[in-house]
N, CA, C and O of each residue as an XYZ file, in Angstrom:
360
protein
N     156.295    233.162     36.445
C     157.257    234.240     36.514
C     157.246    235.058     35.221
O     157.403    236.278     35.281
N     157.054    234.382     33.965
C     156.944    235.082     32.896
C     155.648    235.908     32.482
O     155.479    236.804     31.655
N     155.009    235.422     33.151
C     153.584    236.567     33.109
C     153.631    237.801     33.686
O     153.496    238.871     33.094
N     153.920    237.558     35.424
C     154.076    238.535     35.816
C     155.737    239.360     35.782
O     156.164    239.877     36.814
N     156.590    239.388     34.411
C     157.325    240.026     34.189
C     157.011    241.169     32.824
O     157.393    242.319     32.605
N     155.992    240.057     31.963
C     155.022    240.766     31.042
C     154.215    241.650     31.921
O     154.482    242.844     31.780
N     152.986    241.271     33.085
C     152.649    242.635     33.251
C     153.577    243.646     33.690
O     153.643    244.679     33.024
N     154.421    243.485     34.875
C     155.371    244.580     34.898
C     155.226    245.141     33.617
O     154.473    246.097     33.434
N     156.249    244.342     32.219
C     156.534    245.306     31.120
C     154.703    246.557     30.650
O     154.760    247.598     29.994
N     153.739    246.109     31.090
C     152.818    246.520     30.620
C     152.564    247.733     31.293
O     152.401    248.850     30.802
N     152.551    247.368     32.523
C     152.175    248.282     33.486
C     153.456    249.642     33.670
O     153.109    250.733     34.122
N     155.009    249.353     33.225
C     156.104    250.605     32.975
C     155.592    251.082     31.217
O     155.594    252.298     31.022
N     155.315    250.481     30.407
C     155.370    251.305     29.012
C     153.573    252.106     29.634
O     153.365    253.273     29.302
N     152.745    251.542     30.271
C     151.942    252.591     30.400
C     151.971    253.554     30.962
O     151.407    254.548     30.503
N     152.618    253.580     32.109
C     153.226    254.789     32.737
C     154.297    255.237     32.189
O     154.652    256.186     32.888
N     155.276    255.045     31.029
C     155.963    255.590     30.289
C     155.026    256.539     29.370
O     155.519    257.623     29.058
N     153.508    256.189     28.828
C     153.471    256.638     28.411
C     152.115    257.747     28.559
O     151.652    258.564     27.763
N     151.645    257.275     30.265
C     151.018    258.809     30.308
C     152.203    259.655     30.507
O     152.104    260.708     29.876
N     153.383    259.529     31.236
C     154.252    260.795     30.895
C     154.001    261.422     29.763
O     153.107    262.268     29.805
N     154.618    261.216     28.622
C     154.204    261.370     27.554
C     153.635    262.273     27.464
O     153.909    263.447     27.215
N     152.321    261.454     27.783
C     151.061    262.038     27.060
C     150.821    263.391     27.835
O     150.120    264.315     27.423
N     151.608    263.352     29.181
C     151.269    264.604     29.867
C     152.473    265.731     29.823
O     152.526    266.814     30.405
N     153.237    265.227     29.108
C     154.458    266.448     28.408
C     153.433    267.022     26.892
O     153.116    268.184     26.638
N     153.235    266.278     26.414
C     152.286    266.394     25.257
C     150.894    267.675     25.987
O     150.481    268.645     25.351
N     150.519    267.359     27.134
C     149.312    268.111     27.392
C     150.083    269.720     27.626
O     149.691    270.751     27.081
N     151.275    269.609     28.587
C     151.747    270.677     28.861
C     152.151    271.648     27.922
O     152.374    272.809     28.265
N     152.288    271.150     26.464
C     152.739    271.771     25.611
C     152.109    272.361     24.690
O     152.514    273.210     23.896
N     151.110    271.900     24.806
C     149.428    272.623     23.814
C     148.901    273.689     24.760
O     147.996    274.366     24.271
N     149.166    273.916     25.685
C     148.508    274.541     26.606
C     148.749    276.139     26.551
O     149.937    276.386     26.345
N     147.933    277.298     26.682
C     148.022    278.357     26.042
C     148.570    278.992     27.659
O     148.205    278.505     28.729
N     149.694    280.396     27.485
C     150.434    280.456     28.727
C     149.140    280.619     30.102
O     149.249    280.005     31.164
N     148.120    281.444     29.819
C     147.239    281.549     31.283
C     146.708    279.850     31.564
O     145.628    279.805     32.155
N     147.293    278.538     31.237
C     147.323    278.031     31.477
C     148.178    277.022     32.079
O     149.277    276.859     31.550
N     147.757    276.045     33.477
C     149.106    275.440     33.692
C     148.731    274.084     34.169
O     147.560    273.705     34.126
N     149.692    273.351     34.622
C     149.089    271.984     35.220
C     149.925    271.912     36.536
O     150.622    272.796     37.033
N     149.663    270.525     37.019
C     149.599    269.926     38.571
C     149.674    269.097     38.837
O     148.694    268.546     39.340
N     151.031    268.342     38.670
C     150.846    266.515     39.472
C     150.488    266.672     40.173
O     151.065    267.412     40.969
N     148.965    265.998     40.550
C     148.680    265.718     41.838
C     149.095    264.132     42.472
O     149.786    263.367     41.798
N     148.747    263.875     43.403
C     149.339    262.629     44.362
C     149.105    261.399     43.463
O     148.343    261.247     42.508
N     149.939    260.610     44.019
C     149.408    259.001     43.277
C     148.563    258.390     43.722
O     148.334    258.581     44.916
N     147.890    257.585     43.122
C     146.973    256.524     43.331
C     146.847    255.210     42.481
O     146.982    255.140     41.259
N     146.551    254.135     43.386
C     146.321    253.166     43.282
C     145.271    252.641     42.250
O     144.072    252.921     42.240
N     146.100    251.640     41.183
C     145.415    251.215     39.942
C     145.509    249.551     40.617
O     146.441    249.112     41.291
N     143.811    248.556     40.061
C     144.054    247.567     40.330
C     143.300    247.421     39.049
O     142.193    247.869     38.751
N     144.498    246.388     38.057
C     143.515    245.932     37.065
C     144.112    244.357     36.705
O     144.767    243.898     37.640
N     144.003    243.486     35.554
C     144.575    242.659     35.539
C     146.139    242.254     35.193
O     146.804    241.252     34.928
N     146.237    243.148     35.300
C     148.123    243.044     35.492
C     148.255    242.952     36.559
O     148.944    241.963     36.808
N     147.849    243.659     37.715
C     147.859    243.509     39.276
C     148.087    244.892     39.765
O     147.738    245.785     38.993
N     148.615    245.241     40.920
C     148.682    246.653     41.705
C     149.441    247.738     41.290
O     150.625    247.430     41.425
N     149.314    248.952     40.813
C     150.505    250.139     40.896
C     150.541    251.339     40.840
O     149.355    251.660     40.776
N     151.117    252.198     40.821
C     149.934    253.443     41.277
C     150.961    254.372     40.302
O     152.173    254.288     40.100
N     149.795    255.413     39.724
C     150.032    256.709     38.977
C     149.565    257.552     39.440
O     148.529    257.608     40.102
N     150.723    258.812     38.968
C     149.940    259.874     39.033
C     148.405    260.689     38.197
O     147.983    260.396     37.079
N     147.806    261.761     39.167
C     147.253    262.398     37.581
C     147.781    263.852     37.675
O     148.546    264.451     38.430
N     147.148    264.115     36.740
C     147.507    265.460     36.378
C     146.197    266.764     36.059
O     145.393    266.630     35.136
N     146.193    267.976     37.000
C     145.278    268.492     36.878
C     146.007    270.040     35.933
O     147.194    270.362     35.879
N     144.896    270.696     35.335
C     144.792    271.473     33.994
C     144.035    272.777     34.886
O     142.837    272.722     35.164
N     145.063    274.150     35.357
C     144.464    274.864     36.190
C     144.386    275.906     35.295
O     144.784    275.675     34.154
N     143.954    277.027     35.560
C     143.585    278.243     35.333
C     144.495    279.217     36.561
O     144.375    278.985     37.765
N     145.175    280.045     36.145
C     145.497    281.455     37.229
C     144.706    282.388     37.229
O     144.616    283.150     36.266
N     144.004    282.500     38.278
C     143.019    283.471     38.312
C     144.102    285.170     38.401
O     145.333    285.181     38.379
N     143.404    286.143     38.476
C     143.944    287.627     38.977
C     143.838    287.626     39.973
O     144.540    288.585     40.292
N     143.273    287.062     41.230
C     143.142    287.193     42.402
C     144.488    286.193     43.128
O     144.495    286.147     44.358
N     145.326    285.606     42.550
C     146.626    284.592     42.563
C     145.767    283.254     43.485
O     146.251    282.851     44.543
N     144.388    282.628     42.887
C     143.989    281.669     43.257
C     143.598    280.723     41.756
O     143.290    281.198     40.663
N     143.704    279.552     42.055
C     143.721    278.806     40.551
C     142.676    277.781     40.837
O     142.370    277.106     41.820
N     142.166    277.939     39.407
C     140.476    277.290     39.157
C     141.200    275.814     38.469
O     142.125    275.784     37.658
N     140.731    275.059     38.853
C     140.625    273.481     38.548
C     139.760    273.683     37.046
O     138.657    274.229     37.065
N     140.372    273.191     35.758
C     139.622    272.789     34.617
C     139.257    271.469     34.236
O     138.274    271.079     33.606
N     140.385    270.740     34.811
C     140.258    269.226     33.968
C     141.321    268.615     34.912
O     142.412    269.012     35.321
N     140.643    267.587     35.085
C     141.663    266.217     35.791
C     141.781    265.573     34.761
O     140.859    265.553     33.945
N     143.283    264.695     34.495
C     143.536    263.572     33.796
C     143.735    262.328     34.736
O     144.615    262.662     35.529
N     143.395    261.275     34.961
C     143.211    260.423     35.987
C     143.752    259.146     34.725
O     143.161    258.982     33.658
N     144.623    258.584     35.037
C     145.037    257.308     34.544
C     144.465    256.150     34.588
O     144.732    255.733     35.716
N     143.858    255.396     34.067
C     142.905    254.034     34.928
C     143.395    253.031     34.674
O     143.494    252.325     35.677
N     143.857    252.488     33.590
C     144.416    250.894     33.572
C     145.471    251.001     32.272
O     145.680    251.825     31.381
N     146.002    249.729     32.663
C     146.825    249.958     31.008
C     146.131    248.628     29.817
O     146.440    248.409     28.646
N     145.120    247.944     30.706
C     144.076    247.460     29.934
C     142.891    247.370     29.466
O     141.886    246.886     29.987
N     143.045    247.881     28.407
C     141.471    248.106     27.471
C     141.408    247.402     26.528
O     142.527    246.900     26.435
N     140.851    247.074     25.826
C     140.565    245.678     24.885
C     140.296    247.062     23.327
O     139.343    247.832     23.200
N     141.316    246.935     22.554
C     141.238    247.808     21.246
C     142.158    248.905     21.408
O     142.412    249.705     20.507
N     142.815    248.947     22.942
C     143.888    250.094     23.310
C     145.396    249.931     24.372
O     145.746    249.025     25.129
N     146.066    251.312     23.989
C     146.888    250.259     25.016
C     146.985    250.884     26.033
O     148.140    250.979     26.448
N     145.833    251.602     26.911
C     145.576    251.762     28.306
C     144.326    252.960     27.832
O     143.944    253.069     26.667
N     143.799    253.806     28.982
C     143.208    254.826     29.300
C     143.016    255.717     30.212
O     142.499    255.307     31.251
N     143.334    257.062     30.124
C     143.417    257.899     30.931
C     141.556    258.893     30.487
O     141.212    259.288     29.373
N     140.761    259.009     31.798
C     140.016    259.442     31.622
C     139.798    261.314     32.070
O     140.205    261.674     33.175
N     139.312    262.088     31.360
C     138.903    263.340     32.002
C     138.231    263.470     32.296
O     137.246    262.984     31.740
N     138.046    264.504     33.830
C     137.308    264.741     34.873
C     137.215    266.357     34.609
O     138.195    267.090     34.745
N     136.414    266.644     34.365
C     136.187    268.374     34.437
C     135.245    269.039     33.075
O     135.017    270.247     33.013
């Protein structure tokens, strides 16, 4: 029971802290730029099952259609030297 209350704790401070990290992205971002929770998905690592969002990094075109720059995709909250990783796609 005490393990899997530690991963819980592992698996909420990592998703505490791609929030974070994705208030952090929104805020560097120059105005013709914007972002996009996209849907959740399913993380299986050794903590066990839970799902995050990601977050995509668009462009507004002039034509009012928006170009995809960069996915942020969340992957585990275990990495060996870190305390999770979110990878980019774009």
């Amino acid at each position: 029971m005490e393990i899997q209350n530690s991963n819980l704790a592992k698996q909420q401070l990592y998703l505490e802290r791609v929030h974070q990290f994705y208030q952090q992205v929104k805020n560097w971002l120059p105005t013709d730029l914007t972002t996009r929770e996209g849907p959740n998905y399913t993380i299986i690592d050794s903590t066990g099952e839970y799902t995050a969002p990601q977050l995509s990094v668009v462009k507004n075109k002039s034509t009012g259609l928006e170009q995809i720059l960069a996915n942020l995709l969340p992957k585990t909250c275990t990495v060996l030297l870190a305390e999770g990783w979110i990878e980019m796609a774009g």
